[in-house]
C-alpha positions as CSV (number, residue, x, y, z in Angstrom):
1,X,-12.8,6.4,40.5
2,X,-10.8,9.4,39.9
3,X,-8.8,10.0,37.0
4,X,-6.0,12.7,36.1
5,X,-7.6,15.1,33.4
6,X,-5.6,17.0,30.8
7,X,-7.3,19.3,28.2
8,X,-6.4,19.8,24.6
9,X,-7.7,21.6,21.2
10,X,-7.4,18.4,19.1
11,X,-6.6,15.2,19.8
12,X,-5.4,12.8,16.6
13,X,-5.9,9.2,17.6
14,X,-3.4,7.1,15.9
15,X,0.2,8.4,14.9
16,X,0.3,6.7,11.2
17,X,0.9,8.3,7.9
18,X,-2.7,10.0,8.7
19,X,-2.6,10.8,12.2
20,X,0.9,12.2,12.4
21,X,0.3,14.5,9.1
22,X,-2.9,15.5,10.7
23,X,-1.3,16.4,14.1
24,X,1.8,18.3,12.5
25,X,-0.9,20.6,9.8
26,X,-3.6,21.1,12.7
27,X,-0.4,22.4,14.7
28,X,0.7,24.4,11.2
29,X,-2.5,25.9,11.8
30,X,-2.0,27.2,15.4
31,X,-4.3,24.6,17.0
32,X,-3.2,23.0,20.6
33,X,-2.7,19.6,19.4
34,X,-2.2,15.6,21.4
35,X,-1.3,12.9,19.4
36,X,-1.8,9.5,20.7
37,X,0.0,6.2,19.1
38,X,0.0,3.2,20.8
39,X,3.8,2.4,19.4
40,X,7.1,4.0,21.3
41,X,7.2,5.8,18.4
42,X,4.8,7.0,16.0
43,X,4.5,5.9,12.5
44,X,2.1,3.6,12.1
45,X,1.6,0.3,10.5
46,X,3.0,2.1,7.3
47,X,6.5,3.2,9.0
48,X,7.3,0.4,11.8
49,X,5.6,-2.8,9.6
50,X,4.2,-2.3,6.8
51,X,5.6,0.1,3.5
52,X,9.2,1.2,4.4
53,X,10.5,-1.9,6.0
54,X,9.0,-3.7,3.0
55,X,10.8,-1.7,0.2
56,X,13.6,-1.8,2.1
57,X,14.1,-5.7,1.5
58,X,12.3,-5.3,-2.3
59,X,15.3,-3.4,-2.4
60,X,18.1,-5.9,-1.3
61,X,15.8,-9.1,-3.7
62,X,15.9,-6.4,-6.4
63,X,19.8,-6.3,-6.2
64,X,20.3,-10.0,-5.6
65,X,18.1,-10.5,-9.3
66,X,19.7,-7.9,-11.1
67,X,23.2,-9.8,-9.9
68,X,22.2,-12.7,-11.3
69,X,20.9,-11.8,-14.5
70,X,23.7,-9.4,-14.8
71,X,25.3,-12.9,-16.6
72,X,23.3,-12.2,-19.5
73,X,25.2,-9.2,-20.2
74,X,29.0,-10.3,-19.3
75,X,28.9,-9.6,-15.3
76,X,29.0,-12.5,-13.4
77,X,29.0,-12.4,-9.4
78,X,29.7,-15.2,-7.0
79,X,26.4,-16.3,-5.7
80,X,25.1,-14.2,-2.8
81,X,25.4,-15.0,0.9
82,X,22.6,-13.6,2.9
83,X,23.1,-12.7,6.7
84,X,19.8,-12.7,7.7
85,X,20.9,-10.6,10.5
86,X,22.3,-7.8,9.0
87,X,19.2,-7.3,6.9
88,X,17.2,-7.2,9.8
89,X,19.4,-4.0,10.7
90,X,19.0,-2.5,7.5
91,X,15.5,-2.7,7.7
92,X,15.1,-1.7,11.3
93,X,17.6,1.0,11.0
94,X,15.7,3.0,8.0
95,X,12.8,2.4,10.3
96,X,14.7,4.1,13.1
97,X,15.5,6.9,11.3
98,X,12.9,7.8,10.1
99,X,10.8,7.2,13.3
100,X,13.1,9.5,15.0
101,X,12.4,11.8,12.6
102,X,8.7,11.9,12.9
103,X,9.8,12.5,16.8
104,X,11.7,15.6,16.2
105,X,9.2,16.5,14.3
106,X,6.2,17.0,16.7
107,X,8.4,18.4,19.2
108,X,9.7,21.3,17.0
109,X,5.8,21.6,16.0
110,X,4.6,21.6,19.7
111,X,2.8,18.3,19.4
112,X,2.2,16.9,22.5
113,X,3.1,13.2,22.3
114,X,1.7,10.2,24.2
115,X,2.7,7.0,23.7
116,X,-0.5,4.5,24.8
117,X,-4.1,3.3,23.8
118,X,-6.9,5.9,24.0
119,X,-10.5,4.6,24.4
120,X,-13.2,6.9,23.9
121,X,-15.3,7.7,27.4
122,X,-17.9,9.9,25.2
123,X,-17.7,12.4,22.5
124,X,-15.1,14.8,24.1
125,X,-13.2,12.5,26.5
126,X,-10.8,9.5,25.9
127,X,-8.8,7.2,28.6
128,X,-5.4,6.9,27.8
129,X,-3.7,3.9,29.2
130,X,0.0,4.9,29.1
131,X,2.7,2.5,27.4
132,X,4.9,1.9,30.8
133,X,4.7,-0.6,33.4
134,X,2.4,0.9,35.4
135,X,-0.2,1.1,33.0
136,X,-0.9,4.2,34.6
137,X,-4.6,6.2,33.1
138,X,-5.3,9.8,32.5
139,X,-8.5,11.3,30.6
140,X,-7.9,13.4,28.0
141,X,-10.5,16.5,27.4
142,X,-10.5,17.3,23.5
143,X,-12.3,20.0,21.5
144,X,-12.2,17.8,18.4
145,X,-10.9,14.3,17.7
146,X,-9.6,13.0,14.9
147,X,-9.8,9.1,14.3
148,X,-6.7,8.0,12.7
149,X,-6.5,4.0,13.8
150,X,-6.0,3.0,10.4
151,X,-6.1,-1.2,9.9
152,X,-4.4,-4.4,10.7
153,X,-3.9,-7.9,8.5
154,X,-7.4,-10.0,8.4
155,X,-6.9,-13.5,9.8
156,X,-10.0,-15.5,9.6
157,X,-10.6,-17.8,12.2
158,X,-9.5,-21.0,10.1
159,X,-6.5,-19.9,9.8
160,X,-5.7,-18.7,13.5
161,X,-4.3,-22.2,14.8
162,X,-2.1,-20.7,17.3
163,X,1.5,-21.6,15.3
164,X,3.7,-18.7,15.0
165,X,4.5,-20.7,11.6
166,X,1.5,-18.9,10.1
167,X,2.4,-15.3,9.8
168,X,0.9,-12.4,9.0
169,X,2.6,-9.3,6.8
170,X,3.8,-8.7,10.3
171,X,5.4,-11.7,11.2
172,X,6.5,-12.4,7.5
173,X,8.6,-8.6,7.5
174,X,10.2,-9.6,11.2
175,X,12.4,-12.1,8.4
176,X,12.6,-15.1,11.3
177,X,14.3,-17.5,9.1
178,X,14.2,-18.1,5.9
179,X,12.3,-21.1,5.4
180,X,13.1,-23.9,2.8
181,X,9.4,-23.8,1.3
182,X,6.9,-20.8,1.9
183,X,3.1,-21.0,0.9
184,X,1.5,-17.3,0.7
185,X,-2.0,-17.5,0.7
186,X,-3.4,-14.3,-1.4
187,X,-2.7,-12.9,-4.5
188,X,-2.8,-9.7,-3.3
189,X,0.2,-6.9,-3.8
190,X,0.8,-7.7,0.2
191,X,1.5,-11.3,-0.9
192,X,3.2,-11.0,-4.3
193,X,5.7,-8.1,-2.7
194,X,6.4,-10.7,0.4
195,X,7.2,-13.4,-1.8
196,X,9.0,-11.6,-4.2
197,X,11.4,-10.8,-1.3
198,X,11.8,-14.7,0.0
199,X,11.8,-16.0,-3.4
200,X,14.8,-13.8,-3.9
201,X,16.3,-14.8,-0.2
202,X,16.5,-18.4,-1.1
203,X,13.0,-19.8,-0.3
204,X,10.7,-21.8,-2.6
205,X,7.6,-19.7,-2.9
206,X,3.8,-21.2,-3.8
207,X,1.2,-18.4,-4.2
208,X,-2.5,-19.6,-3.9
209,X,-5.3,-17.1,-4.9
210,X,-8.9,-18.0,-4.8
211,X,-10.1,-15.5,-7.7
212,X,-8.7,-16.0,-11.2
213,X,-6.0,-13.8,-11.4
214,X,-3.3,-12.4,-9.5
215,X,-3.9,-9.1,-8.0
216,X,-7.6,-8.4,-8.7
217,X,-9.0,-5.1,-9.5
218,X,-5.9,-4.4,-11.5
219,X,-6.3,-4.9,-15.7
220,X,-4.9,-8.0,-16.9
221,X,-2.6,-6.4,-19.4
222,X,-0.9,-4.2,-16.7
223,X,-0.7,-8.0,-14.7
224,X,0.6,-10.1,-17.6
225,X,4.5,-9.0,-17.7
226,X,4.7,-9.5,-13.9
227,X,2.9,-12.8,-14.4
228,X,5.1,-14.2,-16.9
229,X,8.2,-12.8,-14.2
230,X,6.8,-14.3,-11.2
231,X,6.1,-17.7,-13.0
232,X,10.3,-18.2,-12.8
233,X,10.6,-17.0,-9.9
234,X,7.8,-18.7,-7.7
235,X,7.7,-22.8,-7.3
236,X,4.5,-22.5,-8.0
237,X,1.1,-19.6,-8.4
238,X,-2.7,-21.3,-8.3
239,X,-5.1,-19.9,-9.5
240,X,-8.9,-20.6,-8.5
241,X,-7.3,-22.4,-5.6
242,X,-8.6,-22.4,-1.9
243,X,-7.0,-23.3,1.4
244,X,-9.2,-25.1,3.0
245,X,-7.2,-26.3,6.3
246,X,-4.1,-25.7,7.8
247,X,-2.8,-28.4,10.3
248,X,1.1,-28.3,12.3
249,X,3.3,-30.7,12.7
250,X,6.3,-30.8,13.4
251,X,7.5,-31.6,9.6
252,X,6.0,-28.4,9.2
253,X,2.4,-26.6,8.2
254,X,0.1,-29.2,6.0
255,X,-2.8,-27.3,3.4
256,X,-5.0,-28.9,2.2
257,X,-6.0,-26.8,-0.8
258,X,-8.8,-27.2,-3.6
259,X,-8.7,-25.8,-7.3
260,X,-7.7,-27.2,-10.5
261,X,-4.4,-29.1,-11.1
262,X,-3.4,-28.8,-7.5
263,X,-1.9,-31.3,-5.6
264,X,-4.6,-31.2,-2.4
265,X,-2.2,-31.6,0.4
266,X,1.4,-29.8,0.6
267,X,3.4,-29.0,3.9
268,X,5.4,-25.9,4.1
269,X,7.9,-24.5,6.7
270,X,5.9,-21.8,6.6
271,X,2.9,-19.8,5.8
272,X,1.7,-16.3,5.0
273,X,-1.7,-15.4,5.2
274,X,-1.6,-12.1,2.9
275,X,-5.7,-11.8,2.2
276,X,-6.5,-8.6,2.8
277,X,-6.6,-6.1,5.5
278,X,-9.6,-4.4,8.3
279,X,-10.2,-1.4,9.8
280,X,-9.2,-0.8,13.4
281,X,-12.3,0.0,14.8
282,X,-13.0,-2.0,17.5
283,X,-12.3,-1.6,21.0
284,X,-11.7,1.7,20.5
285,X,-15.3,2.2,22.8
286,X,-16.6,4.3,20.0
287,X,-20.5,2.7,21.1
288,X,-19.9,5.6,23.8
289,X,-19.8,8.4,21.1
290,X,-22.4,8.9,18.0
291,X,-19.9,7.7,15.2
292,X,-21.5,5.3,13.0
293,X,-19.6,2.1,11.4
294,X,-20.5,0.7,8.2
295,X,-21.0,-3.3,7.5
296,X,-17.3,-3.9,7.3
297,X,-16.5,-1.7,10.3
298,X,-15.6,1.2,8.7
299,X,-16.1,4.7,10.1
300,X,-18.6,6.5,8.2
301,X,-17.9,10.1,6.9
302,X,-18.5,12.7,4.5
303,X,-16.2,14.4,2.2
304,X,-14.8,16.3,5.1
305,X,-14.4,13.9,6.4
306,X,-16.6,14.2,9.2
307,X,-18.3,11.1,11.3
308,X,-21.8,11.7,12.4
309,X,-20.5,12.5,15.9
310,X,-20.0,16.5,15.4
311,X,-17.1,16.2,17.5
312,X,-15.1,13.2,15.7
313,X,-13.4,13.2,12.5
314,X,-11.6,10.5,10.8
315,X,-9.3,9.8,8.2
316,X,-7.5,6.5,6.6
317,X,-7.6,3.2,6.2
318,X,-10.3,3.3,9.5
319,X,-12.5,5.6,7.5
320,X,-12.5,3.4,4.2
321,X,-10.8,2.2,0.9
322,X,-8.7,2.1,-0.9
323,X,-6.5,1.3,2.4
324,X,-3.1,3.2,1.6
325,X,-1.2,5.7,3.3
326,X,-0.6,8.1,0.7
327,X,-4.3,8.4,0.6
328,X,-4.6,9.0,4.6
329,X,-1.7,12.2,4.3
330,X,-3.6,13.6,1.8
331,X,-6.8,13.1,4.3
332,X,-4.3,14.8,6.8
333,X,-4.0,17.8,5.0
334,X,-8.2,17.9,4.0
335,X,-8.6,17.4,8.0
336,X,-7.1,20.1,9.2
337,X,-8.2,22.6,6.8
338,X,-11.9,21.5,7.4
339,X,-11.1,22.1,11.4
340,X,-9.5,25.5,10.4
341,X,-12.5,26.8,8.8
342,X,-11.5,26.9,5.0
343,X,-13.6,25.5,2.8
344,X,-12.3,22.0,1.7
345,X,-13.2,18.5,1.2
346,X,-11.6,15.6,-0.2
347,X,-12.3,15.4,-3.7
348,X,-8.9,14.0,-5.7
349,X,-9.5,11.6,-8.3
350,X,-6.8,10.2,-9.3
351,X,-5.2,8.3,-6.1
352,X,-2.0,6.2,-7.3
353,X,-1.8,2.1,-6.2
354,X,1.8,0.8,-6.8
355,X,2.9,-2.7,-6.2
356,X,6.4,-2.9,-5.4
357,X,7.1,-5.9,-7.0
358,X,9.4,-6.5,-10.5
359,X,8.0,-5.6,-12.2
360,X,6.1,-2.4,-10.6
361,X,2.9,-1.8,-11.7
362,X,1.0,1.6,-10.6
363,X,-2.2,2.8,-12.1
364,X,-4.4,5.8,-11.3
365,X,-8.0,7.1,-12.3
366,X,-10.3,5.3,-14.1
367,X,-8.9,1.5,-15.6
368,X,-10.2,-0.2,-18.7
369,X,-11.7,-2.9,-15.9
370,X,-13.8,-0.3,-14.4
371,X,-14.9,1.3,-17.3
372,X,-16.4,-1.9,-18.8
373,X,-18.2,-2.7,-15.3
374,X,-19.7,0.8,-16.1
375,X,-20.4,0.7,-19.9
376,X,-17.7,3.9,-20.2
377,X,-16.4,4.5,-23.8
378,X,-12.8,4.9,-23.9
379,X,-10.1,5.2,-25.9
380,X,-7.2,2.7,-24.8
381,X,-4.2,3.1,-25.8
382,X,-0.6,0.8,-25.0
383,X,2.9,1.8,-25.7
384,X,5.2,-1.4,-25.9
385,X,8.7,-0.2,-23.8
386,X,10.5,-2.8,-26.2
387,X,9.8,0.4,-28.5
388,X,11.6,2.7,-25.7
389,X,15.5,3.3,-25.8
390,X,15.8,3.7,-21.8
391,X,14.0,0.3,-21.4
392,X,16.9,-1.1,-24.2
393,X,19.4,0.0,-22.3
394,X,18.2,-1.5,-18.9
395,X,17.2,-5.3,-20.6
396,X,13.6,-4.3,-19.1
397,X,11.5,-4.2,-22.0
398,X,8.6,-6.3,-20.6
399,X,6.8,-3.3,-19.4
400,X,3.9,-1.1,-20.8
401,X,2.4,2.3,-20.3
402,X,-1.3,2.4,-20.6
403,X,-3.7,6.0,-21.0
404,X,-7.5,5.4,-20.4
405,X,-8.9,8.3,-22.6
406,X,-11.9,10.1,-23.3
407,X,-12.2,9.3,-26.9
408,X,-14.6,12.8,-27.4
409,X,-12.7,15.4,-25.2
410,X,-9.2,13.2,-25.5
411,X,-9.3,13.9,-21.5
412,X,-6.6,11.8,-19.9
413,X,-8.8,9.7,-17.3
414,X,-6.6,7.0,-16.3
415,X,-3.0,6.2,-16.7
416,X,-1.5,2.2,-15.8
417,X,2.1,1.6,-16.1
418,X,3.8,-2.0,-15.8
419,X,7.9,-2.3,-15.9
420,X,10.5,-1.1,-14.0
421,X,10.3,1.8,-12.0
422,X,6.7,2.4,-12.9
423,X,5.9,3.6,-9.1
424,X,8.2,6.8,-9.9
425,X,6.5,7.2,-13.2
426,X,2.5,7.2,-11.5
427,X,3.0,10.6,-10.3
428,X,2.9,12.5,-14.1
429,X,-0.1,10.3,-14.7
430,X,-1.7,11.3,-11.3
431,X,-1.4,15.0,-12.3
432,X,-2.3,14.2,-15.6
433,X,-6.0,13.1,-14.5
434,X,-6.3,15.7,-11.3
435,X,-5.6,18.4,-14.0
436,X,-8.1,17.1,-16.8
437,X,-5.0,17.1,-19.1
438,X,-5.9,16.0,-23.0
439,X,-3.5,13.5,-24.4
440,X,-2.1,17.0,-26.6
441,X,-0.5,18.3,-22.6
442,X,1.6,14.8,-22.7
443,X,2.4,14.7,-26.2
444,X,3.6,18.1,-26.5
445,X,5.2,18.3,-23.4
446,X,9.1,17.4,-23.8
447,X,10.6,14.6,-21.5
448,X,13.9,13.6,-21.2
449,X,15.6,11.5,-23.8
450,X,16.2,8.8,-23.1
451,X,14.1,8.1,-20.1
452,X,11.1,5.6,-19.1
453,X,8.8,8.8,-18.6
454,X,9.1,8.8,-22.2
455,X,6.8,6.5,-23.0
456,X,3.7,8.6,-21.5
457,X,4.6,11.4,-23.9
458,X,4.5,8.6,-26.7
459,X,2.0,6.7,-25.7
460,X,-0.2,10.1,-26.1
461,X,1.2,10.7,-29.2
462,X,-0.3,7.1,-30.4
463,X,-3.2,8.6,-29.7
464,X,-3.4,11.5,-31.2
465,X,-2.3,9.4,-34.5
466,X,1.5,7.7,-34.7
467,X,4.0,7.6,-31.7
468,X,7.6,8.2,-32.8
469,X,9.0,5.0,-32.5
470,X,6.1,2.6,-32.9
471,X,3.8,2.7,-36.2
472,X,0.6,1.1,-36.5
473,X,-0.9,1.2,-40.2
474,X,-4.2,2.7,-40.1
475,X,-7.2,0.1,-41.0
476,X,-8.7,0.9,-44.4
């Protein structure tokens, strides 16, 4: 069979917030590049369902709780009416726009665009089967490949009961009603920031998580305040619970769940199964080249991020965790330097998580949790934002900002902030642990009065001996 051939320098496989950063820097360098998304546009999960449209309606549930506790300070609003149609046009228009963008982009770059599904033929050839009605094929001839696929939500088999009621992140963002009572099945920062949103929409919201706390892999003291939130906000959050079955009706979706003080069978309008994500690795007819796949289906690479296949790269959630996009653009930028000759590798750190709940919570580098696993001495220290004016002025003083430090060099090597905002704050404590900065670069360094960044600089000053505004006596 006979197939149309085009020939190009590099071709990025996936147009996410890796493969579109990696096309647009390879082209920075001069290379001939084809990017290849299977969307109409690029962007990835990250741009079309996944982090923008998300924070788009975490912002509209932030405005609708601020409204309503806004009684506790004198303001009093009617309560809100929500046209779920008009927030789907917010949220698919700041996904427009900024798709377009990405568009505009690659053309003023040079980046050849395809929009369809390439499946590798060997090591220097993929079919692409074009997005149109003809379906129409064309080989593609690359020097270099770079495999940016990233991931797509897990939904185990037990769950799959063919009911568009049972949604994944996906379906859940595509807001198709907002149903009377919602069951989210993960504690995960994919669940807690879903729920968040239809909790503050009007729906009654049960969270079920099978470990013992929400959001695992996170320290409990950085969890607590958003516990203590989420507890009046949610109809209910079970720990140690497990869903065990799902079964439609037409009254709705019944579990039938097991874990302590649980009532074992509850039907919901409908349910979200937020329990983690997996790389997009299959089908992709990577058997045909020499690129190896760990246990979990990830691509294996080194810290060039090169596969064993000489001529295959790959970068993002495919090529491991933590699964998050601002980790794949910074791959992006590795990638093309690697294919450009310099010397570089991937070798940060310090790589910020944020949930976008309310509260936020954002940590970076090492956390207390990890350094107990390990047997790490540290020094931890916590400064209280009841103890910090900005968080006054805002009624937000639930939060906390956490240092993980070195308590022999007084090297900064984590940084955890909980409260409002605290996804804006990460990026001082990000540079903070990239840079090997001592808790002396935060203290002495003067922020803004009066501001929430404020509390790093006094939280480092606890350490070095007695913050401004909190005092703790010294134990004889």
């Amino acid at each position: 069979m006979s197939h149309d051939v085009i020939e190009t320098e590099i071709a990025v496989i996936g147009g996410g917030p890796g493969g579109y950063p990696a096309a647009f820097a390879c082209a920075d360098h001069g290379m001939k590049v084809t990017l290849i998304d299977e969307g109409i546009k690029p962007g990835g999960v990250c741009l079309h369902r996944g982090c923008i449209p998300s924070k788009a309606l975490l912002h509209v549930a932030k405005l609708i709780r601020e409204a309503h506790e806004a009684a506790e300070w004198g303001v009093t609003f009617s309560k809100p009416k929500i046209d779920i149609d008009k927030l789907r046009e917010f949220k698919a228009s700041v996904v427009g726009k900024l798709t377009g963008g990405v568009v505009e982009l690659s053309k003023a770059r040079g980046v050849d665009l395809i929009a369809g599904r390439a499946v590798f033929v060997d090591s220097n050839t993929v079919e692409i089967t074009y997005n149109d009605k003809a379906k129409k094929t064309t080989r593609l001839k690359f020097k270099q490949a770079i495999l940016a696929t990233g991931s797509l939500p897990a939904m185990p088999a037990i769950f799959d009961i063919g009911d568009d009621r049972v949604m994944d992140s996906t379906g859940a963002l595509n807001l198709p009603d907002i149903p009377k009572k919602l069951l989210v099945v993960g504690g995960g920062y994919i669940g807690l920031e879903m729920g968040t949103v239809y909790s503050a929409i009007g729906s009654e919201v049960t969270v079920v998580e099978m470990t013992s706390g929400l959001l695992p892999g996170c320290d409990r003291d950085l969890v607590m305040p958003l516990k203590k939130r989420l507890d009046q906000q949610f109809a209910g959050i079970h720990l140690n619970t497990k869903v065990e079955k799902l079964t439609a009706s037409k009254k709705g979706i019944t579990a039938e769940l097991t874990g302590e003080g649980v009532e074992p069978q509850q039907t919901f309008d409908r349910v979200l199964i937020a329990i983690g994500r997996r790389p997009n690795s299959r089908n992709l007819g990577l058997e045909n080249t020499k690129v190896e796949l760990d246990d979990k289906g990830f691509v294996k690479i080194n810290k060039k991020l090169q596969t064993s296949d000489p001529s295959i790269l790959a970068i993002g959630d495919v090529a491991g965790e933590p699964m998050l996009a601002h980790k794949a653009t910074r791959e992006a930028k590795v990638v093309a330097e690697v294919l450009a000759g310099e010397k570089a590798e991937f070798d940060n750190i310090a790589i910020p998580a944020v949930v976008f709940t309310d509260p936020e919570i954002a940590w970076c580098g090492l956390t207390e949790t990890q350094a107990k696993a390990a047997g790490i001495e540290i020094k931890s220290v916590r400064f209280p934002w009841a103890a910090s004016g900005r968080a006054q002025t805002l009624a937000r003083t639930e939060g906390v900002t956490k240092l993980i430090i070195d308590p022999k060099t007084e090297r900064i090597l984590g940084v955890g902030v909980v409260g409002a905002g605290a996804g804006e704050m990460i990026g001082e404590g990000v540079l903070a642990v990239e840079t090997a900065a001592v808790a002396r670069d935060l203290a002495d360094t003067i922020h803004a009065h009066p501001t929430l960044s404020e509390t790093l600089m006094e939280a480092a000053e606890a350490a070095l001996g007695q913050a401004t505004h909190i005092y703790r006596p010294k134990r004889s």
